[in-house]
The first five atom37 places (N, CA, C, CB, O) and aatype in JSON, in Angstrom:
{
  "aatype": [20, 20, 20, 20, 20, 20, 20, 20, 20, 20, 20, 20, 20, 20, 20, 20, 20, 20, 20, 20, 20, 20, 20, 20, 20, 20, 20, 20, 20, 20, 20, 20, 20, 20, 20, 20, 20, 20, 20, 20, 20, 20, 20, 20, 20, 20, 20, 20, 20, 20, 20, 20, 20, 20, 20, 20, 20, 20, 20, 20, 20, 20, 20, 20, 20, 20, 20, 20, 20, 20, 20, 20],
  "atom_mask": [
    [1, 1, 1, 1, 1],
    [1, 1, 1, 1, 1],
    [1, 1, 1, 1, 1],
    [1, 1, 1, 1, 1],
    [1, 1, 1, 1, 1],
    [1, 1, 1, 1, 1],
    [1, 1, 1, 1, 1],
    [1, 1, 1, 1, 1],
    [1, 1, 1, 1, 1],
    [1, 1, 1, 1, 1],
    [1, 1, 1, 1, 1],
    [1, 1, 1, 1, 1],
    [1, 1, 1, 1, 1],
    [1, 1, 1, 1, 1],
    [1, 1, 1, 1, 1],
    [1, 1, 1, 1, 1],
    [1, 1, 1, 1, 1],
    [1, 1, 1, 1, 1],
    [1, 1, 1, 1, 1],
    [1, 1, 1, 1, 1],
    [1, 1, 1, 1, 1],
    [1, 1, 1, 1, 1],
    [1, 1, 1, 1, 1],
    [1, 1, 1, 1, 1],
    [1, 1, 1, 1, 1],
    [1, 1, 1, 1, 1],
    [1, 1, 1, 1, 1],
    [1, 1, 1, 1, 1],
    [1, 1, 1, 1, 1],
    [1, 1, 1, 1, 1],
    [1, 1, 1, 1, 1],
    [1, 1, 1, 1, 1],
    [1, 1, 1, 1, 1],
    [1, 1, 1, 1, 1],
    [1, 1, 1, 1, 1],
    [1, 1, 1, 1, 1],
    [1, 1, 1, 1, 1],
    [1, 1, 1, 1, 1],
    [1, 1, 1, 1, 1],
    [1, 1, 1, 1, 1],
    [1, 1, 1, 1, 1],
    [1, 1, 1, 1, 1],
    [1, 1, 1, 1, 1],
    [1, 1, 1, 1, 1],
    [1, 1, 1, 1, 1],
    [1, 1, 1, 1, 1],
    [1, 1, 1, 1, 1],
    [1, 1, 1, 1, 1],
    [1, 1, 1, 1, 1],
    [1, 1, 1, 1, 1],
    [1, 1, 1, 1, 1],
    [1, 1, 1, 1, 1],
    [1, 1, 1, 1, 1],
    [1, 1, 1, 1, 1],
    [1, 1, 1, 1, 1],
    [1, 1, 1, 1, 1],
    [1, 1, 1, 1, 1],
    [1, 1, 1, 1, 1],
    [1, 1, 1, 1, 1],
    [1, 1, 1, 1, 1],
    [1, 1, 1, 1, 1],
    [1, 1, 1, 1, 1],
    [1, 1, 1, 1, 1],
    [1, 1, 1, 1, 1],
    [1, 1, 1, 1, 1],
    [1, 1, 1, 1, 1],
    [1, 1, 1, 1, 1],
    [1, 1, 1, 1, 1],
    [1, 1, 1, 1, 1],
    [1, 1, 1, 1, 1],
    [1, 1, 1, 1, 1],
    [1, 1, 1, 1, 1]
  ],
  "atom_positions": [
    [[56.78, 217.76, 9.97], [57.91, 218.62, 10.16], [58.77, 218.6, 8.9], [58.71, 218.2, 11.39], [59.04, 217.48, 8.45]],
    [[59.26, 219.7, 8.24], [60.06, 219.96, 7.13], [61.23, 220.07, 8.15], [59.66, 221.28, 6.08], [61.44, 220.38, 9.32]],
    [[62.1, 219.46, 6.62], [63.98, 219.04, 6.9], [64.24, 219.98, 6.93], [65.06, 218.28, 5.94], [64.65, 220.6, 7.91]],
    [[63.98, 220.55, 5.32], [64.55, 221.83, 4.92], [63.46, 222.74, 4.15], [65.84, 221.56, 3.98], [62.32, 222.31, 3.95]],
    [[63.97, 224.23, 3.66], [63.0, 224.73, 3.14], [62.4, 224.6, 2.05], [63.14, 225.52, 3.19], [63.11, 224.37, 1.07]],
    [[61.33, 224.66, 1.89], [60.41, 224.6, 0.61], [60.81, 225.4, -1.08], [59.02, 225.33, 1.21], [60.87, 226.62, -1.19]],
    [[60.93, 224.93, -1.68], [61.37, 225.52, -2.64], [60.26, 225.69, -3.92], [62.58, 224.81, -2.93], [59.56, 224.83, -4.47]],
    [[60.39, 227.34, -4.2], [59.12, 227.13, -5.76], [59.53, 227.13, -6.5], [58.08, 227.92, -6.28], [60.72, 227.37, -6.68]],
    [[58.37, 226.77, -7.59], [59.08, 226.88, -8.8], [58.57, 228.19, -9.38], [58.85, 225.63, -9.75], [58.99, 228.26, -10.54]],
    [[57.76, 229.41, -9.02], [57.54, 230.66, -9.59], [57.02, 231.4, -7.9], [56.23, 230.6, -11.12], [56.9, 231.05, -6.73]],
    [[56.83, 232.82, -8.95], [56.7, 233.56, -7.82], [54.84, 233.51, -7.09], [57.28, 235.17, -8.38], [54.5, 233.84, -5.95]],
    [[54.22, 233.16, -7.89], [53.01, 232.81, -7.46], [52.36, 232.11, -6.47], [52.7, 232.46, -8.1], [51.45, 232.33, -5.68]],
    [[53.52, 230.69, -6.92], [53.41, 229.04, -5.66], [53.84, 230.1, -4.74], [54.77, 227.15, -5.78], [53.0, 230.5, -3.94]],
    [[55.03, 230.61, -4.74], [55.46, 231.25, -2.97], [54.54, 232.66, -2.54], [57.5, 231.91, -2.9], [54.22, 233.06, -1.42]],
    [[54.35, 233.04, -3.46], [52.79, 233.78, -2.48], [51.94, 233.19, -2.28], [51.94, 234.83, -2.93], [51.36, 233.7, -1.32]],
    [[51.35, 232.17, -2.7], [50.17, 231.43, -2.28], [50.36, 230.3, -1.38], [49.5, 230.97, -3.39], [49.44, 229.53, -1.09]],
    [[51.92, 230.15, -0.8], [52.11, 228.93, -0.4], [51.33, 228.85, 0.95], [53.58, 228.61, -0.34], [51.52, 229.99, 1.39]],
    [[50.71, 228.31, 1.71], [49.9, 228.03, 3.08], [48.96, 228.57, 2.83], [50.34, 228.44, 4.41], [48.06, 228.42, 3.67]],
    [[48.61, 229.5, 1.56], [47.31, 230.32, 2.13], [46.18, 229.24, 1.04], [47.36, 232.58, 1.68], [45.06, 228.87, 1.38]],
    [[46.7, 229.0, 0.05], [45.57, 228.33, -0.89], [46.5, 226.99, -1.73], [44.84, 229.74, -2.22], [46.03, 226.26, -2.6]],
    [[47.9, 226.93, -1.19], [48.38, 225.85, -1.19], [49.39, 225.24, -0.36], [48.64, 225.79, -2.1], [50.06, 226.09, 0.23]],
    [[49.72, 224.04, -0.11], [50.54, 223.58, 1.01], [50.73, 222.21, 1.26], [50.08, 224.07, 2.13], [50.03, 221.48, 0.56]],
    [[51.54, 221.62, 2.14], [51.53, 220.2, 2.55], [50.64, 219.61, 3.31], [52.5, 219.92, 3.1], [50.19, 220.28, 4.24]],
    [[50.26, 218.54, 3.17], [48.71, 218.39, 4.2], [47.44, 219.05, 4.23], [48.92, 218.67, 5.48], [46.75, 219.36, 3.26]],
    [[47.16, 219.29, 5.73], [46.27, 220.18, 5.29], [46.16, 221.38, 6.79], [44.75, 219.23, 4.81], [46.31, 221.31, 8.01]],
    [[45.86, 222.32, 5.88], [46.36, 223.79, 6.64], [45.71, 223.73, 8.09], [45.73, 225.38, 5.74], [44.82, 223.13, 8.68]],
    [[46.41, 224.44, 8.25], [46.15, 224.66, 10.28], [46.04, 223.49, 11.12], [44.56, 225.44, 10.78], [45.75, 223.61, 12.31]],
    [[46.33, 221.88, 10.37], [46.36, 220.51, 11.01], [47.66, 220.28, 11.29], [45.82, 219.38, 10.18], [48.21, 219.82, 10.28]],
    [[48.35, 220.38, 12.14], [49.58, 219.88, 12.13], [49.46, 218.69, 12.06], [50.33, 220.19, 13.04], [50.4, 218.29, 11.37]],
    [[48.67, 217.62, 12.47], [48.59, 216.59, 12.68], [48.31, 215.77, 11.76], [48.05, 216.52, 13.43], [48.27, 214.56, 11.94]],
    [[48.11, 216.31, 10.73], [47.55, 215.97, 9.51], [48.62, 214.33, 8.47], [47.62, 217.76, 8.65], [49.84, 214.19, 8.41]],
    [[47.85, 213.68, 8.03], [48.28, 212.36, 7.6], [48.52, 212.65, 6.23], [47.26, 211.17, 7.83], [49.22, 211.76, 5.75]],
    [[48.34, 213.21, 5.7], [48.44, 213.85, 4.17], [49.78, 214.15, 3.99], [47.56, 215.24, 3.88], [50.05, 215.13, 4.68]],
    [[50.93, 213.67, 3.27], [52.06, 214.23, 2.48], [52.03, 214.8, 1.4], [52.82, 213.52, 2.22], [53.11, 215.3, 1.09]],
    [[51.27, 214.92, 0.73], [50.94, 216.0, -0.63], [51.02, 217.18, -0.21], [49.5, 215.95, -1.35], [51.18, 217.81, 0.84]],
    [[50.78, 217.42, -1.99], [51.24, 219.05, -1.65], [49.6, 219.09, -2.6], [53.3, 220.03, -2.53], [49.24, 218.43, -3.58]],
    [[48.91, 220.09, -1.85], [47.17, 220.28, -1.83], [46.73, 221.68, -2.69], [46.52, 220.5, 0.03], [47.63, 222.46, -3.01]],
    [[45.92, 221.85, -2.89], [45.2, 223.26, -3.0], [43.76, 223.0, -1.85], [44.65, 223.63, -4.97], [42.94, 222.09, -1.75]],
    [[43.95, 224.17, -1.18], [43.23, 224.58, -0.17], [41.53, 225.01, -0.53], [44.09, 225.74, 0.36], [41.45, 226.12, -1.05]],
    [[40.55, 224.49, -0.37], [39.15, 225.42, -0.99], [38.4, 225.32, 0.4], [38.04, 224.59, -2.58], [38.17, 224.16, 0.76]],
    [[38.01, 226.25, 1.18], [37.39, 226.84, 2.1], [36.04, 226.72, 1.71], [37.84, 228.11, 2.33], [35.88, 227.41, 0.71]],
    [[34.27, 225.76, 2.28], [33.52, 225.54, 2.26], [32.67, 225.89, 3.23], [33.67, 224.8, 1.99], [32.76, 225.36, 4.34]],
    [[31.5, 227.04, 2.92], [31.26, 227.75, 4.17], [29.86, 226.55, 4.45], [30.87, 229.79, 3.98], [29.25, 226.0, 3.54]],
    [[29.67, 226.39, 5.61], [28.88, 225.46, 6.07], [27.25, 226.25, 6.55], [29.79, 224.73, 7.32], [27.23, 227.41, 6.97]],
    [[26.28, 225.62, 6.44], [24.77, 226.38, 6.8], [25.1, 226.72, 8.6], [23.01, 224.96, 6.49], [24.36, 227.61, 9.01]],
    [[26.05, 226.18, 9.63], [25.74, 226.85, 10.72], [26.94, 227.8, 11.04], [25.4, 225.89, 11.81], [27.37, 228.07, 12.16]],
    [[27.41, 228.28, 9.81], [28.43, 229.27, 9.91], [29.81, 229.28, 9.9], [28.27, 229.75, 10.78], [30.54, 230.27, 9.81]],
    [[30.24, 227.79, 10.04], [31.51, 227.55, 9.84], [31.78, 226.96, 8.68], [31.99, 226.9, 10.75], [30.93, 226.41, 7.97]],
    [[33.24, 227.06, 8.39], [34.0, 226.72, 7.11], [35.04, 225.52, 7.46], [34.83, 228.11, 6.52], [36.01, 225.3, 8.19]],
    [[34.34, 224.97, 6.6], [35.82, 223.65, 6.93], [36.58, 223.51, 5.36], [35.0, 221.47, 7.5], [36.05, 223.81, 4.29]],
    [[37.52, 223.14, 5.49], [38.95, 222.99, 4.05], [38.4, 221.84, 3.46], [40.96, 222.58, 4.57], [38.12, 220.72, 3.89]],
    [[38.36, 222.18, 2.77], [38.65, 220.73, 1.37], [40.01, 220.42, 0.57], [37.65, 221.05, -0.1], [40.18, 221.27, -0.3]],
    [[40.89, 219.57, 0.61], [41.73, 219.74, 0.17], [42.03, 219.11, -1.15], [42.34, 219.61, 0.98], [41.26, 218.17, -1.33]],
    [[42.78, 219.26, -2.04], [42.82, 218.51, -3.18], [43.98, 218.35, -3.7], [42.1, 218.93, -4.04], [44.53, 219.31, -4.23]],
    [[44.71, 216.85, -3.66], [45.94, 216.79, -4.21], [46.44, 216.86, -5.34], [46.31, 216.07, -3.98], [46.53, 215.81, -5.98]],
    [[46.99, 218.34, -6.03], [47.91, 218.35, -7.24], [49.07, 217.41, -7.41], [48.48, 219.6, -7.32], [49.48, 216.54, -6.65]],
    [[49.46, 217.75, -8.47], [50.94, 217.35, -9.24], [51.31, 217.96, -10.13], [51.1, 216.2, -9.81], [52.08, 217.42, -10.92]],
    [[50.84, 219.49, -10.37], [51.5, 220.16, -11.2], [51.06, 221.62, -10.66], [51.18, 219.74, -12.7], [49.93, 221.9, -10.26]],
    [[51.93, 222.31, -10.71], [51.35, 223.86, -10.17], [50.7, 224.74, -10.57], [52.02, 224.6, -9.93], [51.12, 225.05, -11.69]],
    [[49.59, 225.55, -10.18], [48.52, 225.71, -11.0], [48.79, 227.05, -11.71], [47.18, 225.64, -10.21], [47.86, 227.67, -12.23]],
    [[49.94, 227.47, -11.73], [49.7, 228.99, -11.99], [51.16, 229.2, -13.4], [49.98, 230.17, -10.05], [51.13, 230.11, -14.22]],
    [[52.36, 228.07, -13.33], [53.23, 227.82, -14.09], [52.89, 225.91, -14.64], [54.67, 228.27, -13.21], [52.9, 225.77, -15.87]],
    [[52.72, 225.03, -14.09], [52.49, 224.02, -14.82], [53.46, 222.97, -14.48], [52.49, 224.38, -16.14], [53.39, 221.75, -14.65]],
    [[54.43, 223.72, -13.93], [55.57, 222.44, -12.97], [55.09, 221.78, -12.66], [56.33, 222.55, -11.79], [53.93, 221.97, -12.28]],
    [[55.69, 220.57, -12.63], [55.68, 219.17, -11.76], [55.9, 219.9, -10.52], [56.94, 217.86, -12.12], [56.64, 220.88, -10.48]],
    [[55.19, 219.38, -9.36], [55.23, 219.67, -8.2], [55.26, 218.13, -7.4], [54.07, 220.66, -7.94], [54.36, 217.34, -7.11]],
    [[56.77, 218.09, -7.19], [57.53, 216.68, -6.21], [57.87, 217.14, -5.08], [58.96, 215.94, -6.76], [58.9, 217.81, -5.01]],
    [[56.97, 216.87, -3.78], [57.24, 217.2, -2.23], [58.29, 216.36, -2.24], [56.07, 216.9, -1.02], [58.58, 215.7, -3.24]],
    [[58.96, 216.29, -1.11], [60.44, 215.75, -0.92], [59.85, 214.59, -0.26], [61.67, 216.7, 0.02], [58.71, 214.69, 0.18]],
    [[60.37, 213.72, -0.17], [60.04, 212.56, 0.49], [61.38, 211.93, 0.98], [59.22, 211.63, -0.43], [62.5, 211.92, 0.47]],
    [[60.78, 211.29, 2.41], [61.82, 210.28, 2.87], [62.65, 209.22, 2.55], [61.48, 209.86, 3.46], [62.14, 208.22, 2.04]],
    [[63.77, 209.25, 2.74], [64.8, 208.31, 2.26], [65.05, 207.54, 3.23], [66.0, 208.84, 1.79], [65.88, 206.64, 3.1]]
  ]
}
């Protein structure tokens, strides 16, 4: 659960935010992951796709440091 809202650093991160990047990992709420990920969709031989996720630290499209907020 987010405190507050997400903030980018260009206009790119916020169009792409949940769809090919995000906290955890997409459509898991449940998810144990606090990073902030890039999303890669892996289509599987019996037809389904499962996520791969991969934790950045810099944003891929401007080069920012990318610091999720963390608990105090």
């Amino acid at each position: 659960m987010q405190a507050a809202p997400v903030k980018w650093c260009c206009a790119e991160m916020c169009r792409w935010w949940n769809v090919l990047i995000g906290f955890g990992v997409r459509g898991h709420d449940a998810s144990t992951s606090q990073e902030v990920n890039l999303y890669r969709e892996l289509p599987q031989a019996n037809g389904r796709v499962i996520v791969e996720v991969v934790p950045i630290q810099c944003c891929p499209w401007c080069g920012e440091t990318v610091e999720p907020c963390r608990e105090k």
